[in-house]
C-alpha positions in Angstrom: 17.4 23.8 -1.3 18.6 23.1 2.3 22.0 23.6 3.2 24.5 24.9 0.1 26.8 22.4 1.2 25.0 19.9 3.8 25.2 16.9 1.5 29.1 17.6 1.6 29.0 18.1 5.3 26.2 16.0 6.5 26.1 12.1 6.6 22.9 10.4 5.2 21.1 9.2 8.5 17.5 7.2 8.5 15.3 6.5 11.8 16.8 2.9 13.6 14.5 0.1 14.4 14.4 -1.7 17.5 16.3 -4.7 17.8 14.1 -8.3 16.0 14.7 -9.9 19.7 12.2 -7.3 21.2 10.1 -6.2 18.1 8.7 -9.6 17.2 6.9 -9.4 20.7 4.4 -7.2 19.6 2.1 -6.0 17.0 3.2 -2.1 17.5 5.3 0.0 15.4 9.1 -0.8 15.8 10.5 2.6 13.9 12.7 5.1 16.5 11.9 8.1 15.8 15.0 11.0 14.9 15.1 14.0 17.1 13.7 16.9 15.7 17.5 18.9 14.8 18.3 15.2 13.6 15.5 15.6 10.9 16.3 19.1 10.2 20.3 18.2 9.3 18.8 15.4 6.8 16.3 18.2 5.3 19.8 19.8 5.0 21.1 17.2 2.5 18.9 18.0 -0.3 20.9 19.8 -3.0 20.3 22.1 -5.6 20.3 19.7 -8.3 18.7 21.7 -10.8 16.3 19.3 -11.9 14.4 17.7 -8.9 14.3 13.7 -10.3 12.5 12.8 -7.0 9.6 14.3 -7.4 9.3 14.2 -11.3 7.5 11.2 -13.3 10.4 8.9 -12.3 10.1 9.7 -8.5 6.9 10.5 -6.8 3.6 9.7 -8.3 2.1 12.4 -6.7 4.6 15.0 -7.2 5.8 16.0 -3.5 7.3 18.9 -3.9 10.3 17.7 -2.0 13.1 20.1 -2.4 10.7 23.1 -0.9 9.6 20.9 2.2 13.0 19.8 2.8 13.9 23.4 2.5 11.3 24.3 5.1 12.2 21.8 7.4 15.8 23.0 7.4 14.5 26.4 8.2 12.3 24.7 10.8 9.4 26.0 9.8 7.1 23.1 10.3 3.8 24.7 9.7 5.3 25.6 6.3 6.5 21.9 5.7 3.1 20.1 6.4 1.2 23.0 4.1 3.7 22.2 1.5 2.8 18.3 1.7 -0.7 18.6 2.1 -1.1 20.3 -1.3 -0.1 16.7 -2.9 -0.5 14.3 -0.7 -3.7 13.7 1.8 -2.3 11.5 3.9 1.7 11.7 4.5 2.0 10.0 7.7 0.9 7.2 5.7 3.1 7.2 2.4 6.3 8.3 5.2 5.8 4.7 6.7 4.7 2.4 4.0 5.7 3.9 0.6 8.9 2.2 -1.0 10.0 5.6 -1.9 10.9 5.5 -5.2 12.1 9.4 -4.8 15.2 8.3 -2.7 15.9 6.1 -5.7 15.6 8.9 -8.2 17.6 11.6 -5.5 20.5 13.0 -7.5 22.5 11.6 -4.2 21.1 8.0 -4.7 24.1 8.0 -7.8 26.7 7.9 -4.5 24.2 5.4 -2.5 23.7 8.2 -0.3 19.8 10.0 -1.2 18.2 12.1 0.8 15.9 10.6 3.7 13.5 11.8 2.0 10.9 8.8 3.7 12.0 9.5 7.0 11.9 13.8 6.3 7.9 13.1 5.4 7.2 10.8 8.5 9.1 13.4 10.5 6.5 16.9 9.1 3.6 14.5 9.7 4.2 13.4 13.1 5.5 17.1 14.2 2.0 18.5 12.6 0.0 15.7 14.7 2.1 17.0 17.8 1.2 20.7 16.8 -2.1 19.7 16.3 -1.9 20.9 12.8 -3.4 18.7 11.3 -7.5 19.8 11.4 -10.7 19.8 9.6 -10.6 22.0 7.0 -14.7 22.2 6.1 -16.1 24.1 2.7 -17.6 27.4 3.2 -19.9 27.1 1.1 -21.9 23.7 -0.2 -22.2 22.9 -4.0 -25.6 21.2 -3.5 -24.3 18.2 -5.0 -24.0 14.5 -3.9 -21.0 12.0 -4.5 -21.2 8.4 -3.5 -17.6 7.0 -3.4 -17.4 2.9 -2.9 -14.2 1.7 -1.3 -12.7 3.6 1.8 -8.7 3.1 0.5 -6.4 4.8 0.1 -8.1 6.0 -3.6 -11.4 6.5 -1.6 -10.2 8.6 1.0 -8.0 10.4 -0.6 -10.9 11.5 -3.5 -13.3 11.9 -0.9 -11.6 14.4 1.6 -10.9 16.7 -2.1 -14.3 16.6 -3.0 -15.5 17.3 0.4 -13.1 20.4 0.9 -14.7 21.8 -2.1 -18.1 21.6 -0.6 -19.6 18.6 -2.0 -21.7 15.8 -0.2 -19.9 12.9 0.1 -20.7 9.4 1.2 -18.1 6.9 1.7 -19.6 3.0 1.2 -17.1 0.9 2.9 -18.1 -3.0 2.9 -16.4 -3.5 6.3 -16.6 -2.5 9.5 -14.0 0.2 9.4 -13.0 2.3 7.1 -9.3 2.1 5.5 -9.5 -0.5 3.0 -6.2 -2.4 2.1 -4.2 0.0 5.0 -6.2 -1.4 7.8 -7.1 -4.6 7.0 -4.0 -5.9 4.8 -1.1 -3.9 6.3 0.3 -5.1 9.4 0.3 -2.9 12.6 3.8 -2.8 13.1 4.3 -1.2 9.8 1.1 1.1 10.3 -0.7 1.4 13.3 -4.3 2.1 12.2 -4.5 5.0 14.3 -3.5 6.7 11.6 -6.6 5.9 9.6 -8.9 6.5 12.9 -7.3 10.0 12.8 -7.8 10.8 9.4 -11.6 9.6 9.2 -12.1 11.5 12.2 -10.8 15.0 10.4 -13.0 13.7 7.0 -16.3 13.9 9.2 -15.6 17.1 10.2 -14.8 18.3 6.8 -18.8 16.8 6.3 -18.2 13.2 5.1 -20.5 10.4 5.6 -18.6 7.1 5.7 -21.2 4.1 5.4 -18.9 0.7 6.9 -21.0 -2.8 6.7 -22.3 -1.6 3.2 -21.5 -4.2 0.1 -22.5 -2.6 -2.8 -23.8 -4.7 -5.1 -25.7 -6.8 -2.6 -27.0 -4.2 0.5 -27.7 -1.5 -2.4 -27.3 -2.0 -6.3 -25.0 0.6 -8.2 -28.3 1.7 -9.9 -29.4 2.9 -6.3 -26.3 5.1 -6.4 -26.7 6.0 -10.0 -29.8 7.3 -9.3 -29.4 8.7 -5.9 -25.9 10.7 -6.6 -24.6 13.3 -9.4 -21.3 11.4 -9.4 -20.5 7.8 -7.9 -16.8 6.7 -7.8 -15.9 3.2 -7.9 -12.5 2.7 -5.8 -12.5 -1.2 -5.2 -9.4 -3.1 -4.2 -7.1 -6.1 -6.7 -8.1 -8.4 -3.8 -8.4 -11.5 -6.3 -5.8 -14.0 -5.1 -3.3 -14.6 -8.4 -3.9 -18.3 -9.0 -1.2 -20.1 -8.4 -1.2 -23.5 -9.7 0.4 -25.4 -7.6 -0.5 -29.2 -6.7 -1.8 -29.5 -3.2 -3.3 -26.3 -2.6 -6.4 -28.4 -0.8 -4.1 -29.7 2.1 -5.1 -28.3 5.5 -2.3 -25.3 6.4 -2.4 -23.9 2.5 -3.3 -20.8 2.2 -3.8 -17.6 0.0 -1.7 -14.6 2.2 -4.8 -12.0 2.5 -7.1 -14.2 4.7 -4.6 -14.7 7.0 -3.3 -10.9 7.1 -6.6 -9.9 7.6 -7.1 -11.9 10.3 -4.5 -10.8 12.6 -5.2 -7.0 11.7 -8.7 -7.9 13.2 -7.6 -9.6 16.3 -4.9 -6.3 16.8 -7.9 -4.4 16.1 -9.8 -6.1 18.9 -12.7 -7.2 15.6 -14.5 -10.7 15.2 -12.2 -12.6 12.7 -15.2 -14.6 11.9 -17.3 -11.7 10.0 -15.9 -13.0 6.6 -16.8 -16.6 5.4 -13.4 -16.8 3.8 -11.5 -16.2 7.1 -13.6 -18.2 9.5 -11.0 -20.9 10.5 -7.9 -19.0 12.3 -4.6 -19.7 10.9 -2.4 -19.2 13.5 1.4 -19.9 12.9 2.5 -20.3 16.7 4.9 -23.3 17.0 5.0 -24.3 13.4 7.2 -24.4 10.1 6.4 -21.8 7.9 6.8 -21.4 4.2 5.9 -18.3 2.4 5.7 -18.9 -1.5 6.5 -15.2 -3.0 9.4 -12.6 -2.8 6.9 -9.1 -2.9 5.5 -6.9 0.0 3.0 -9.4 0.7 5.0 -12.2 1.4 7.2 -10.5 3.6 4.2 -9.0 5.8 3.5 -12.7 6.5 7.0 -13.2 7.2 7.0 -10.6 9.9 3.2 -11.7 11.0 4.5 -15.5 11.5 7.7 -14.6 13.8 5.3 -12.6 16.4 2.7 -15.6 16.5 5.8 -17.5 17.2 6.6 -19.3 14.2 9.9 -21.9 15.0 11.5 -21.2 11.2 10.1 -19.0 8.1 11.4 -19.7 4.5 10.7 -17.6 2.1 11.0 -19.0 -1.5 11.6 -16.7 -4.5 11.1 -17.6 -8.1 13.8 -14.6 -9.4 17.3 -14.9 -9.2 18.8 -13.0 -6.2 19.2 -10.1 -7.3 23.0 -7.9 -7.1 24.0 -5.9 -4.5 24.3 -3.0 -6.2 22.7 -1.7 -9.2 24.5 0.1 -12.5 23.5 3.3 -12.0 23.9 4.3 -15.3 21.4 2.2 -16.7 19.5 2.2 -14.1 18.8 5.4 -12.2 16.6 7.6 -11.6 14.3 4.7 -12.1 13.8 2.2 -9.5 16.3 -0.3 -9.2 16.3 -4.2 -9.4 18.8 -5.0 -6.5 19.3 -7.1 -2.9 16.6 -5.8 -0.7 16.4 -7.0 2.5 12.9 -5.8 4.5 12.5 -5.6 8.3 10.4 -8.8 9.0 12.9 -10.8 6.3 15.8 -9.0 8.6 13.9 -10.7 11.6 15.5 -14.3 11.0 13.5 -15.3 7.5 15.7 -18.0 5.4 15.4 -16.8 1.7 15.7 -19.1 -1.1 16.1 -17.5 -4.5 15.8 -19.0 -8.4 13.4 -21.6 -6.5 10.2 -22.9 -8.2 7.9 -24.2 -5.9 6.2 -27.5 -7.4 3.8 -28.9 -4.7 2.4 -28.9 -1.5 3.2 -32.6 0.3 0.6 -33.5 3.0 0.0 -36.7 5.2 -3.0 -39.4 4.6 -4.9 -37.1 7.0 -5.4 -34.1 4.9 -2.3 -32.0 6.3 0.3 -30.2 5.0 3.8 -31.6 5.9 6.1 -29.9 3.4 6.5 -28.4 0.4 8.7 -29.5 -3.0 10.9 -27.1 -4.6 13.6 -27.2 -7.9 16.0 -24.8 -8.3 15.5 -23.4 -11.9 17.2 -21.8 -15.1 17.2 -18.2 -16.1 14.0 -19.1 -18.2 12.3 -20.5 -14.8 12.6 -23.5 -16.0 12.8 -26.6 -13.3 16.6 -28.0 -13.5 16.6 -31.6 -13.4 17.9 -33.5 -10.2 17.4 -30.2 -7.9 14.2 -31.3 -6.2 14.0 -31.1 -2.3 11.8 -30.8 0.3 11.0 -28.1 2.9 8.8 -28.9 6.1 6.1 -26.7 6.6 3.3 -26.9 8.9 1.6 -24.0 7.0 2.5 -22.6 4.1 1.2 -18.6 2.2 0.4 -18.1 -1.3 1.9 -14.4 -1.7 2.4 -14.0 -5.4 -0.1 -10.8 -6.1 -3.3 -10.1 -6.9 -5.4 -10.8 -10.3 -8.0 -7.9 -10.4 -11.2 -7.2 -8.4 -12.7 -9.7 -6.2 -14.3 -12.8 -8.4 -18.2 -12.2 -7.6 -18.1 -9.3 -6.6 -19.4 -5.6 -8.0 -17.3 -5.7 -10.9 -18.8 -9.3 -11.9 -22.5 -8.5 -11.1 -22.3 -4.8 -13.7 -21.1 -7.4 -16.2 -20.5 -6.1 -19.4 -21.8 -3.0 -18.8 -18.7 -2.0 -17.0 -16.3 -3.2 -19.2 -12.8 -5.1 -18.4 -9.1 -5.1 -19.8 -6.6 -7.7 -19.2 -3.1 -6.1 -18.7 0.3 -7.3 -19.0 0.4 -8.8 -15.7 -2.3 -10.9 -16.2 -4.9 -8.4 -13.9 -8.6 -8.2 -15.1 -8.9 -4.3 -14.5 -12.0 -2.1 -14.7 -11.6 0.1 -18.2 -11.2 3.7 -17.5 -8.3 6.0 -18.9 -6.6 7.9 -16.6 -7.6 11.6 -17.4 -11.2 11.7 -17.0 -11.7 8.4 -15.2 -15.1 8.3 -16.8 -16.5 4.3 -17.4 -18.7 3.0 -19.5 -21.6 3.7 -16.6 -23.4 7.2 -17.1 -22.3 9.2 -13.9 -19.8 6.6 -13.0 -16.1 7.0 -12.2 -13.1 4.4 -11.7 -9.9 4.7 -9.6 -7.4 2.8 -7.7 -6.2 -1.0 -7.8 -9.5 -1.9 -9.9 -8.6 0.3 -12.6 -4.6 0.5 -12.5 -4.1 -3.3 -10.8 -2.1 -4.3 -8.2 0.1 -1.2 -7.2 1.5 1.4 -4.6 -0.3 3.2 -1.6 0.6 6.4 -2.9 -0.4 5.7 -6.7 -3.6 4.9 -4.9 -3.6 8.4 -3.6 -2.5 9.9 -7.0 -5.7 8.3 -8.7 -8.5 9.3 -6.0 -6.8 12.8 -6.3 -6.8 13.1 -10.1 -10.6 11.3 -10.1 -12.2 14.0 -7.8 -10.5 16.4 -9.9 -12.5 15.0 -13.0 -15.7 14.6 -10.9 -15.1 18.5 -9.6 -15.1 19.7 -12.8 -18.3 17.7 -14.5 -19.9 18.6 -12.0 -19.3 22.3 -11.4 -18.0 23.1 -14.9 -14.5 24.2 -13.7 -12.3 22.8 -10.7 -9.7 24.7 -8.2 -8.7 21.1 -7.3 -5.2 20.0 -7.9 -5.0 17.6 -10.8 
């Protein structure tokens, strides 16, 4: 695939950023892109390897078939590229900006430190097909006569939706807010995803023939025994959006917060939206001129990170319960799986001090009610507090950003009660039960995918699930499926 020799010939390049001086001024995306012969030399990287570890079990959870696009894009046949990536993945111009990419960990290449950019190759094909204006409605030919409500516009929504609307299904997307996207638009900073993205895609799903239904809360605007007995097939895609408790002492002191409300507040101001629509995010947190500490090492905690130095945060500290991590991994008991090591993210790389093996004990506040700091202790390998470590950080405001628990506490998952039926897994997340073939729950005609089934996880494991669901619902429905599984 690619070049016989390009990974001898060629040196591993990915797309620059602009400098943190000028990208902390705005909200947009920072990324520069590569020139389009730039792109095809990295497509020219990917070896025969013989057995494609990227895009296997341990690489890419919905099987890109990332040799052959690479391939394509070396030949520069575009066209070819974005067909190629459409047949697994819906949406690639969002998995090539957001995704971790677990496939450049499992790259044959990655056991030199030098993988394939294979990220930057998928953002590259989606972009081009935009700028070809390849990327279209697609509509059925023909209509099946039957009727799929999906709740939750994600990722896991959209991605089950647009499949079972190509195969000439009616489908109705019930979003609870007032735009579709989910998670990607209102948790996801702009200047990692500009929702455009999202606003293009919907805009291609109503010309395939989806409904999408925004301002609708099922469970309270319409019961799921409306959509039971309205639709053949409903599909339940909700969100983990459950704050993980944390624990800690102090959490009433004005400036503490959980991480989502305040995320979700700045995507709506960006998105020119009320910030008030929620109860939960009616006071704005705003983190212009203060001391910020961010309680969490994950994706979450450093969005806030990167959302604190463009309000024009003075310092951000980010505390970390794990060890720091090495800088390098052992690859050999290690790869192709993803690999515990120092990880440094673009809004951390924008000035963020980071604390490691730090246990975060409570939040100090004035007799007024307000957060002035917050008490740390290094600890053991156990987590254990160390005696004589303590010390305080000043913090004006201060983010919970240590995961999510399951579905929302009250919300749709609550109200069906035991009918639905919950599992507690490892992490500690209260998941809808459903297994992962047939997606079927406990509900006649009613089908699970996504965070409220799997937990807490990736955008593109979120694609993977609404994928694998309409394939299930395809097939009840119809008797056999030409959908992908």
């Amino acid at each position: 695939m690619g070049k016989v020799t390009g990974f001898l010939e060629i040196d591993r390049q990915v797309h620059k950023y602009q400098p943190a001086s000028d990208r902390i001024r705005h909200f947009r995306e920072f990324t520069l892109p590569m020139s389009e012969p730039e792109v095809e030399k990295q497509a020219a990287r990917c070896m025969d390897c013989g057995i494609p570890f990227c895009h296997g079990p341990t690489g890419c959870p919905v099987h890109n078939q990332i040799p052959d696009w690479n391939d394509l894009v070396y030949q520069k046949d575009w066209e070819g590229a974005i067909r190629n990536l459409h047949s697994t993945n819906n949406f690639p111009e969002w998995t090539g900006r957001i995704c971790p990419a677990p496939c450049e960990e499992a790259c044959t290449l990655n056991l030199e430190d030098i993988p394939v950019a294979i990220k930057t190759v998928e953002q590259a094909i989606a972009d081009k097909a935009y700028e070809k204006g390849l990327i279209r409605p697609q509509p059925s030919a023909t209509k099946t006569g039957k009727r799929v409500a999906i709740i939750g516009s994600g990722p896991a929504g959209m991605a089950a939706a647009q499949q079972l609307g190509r195969v000439g299904h009616d489908v109705h997307v019930f979003e609870r807010e007032s735009k579709p996207g989910g998670l990607m638009r209102y948790g996801i900073p702009d200047f990692k995803i500009e929702k455009k993205y999202i606003d293009a895609r919907v805009e291609q799903m109503q010309g395939e023939g989806v409904t999408f239904h925004c301002g609708v809360d099922i469970g309270t605007d319409r019961t799921m025994d409306d959509l039971t007995a309205e639709f053949d097939a409903v599909l339940y895609c909700g969100g983990s959006e459950n704050p993980r408790p944390a624990g800690i002492p102090g959490r009433e002191f004005q400036g503490v917060h959980d991480a989502m409300p305040y995320l979700v507040q700045q995507n709506r101001r960006v998105g020119g939206e009320d910030i008030q629509s929620r109860a939960w995010a009616a006071a704005p947190i705003l983190a212009g001129g203060k001391h910020v500490v961010v309680v969490g090492g994950g994706d979450t905690a450093s969005d806030c990170v990167g959302t604190s130095f463009r309000q024009g945060a003075v310092r951000v500290t980010q505390l970390d319960i794990r060890p720091q991590p090495p800088e390098k991994e052992d690859k050999l008991t290690v790869w192709p799986y993803w690999a515990t090591k120092m990880r440094t993210s673009s809004s951390q790389a924008e000035g963020a001090d980071r604390e490691f093996q730090v246990a975060t004990l409570e939040f100090v506040g004035d007799e007024d009610g307000n957060l002035t700091g917050v008490k740390c202790c290094e600890v053991d390998e156990k987590r254990k507090p160390i005696a004589g470590t303590e010390f305080i950080i000043k913090a004006d405001l201060a983010f919970i950003a240590i995961g999510f628990a399951g579905p929302l506490v009250g919300g749709l998952t609550d109200q069906l009660g035991e009918r639905l039926g919950t599992v507690t897994d490892k992490r500690g997340s209260r998941n809808v039960t459903a297994n992962d073939r047939d997606y079927k729950s406990n509900i006649d005609k009613l089908y699970i995918a996504g965070d409220v089934r799997r937990g807490q996880s990736l955008v593109v494991w979120a694609i993977r699930e609404g994928r694998q669901a309409a394939h299930a619902i395809d097939k009840d429905l119809m008797g056999t499926t030409v959908l992908p599984r």
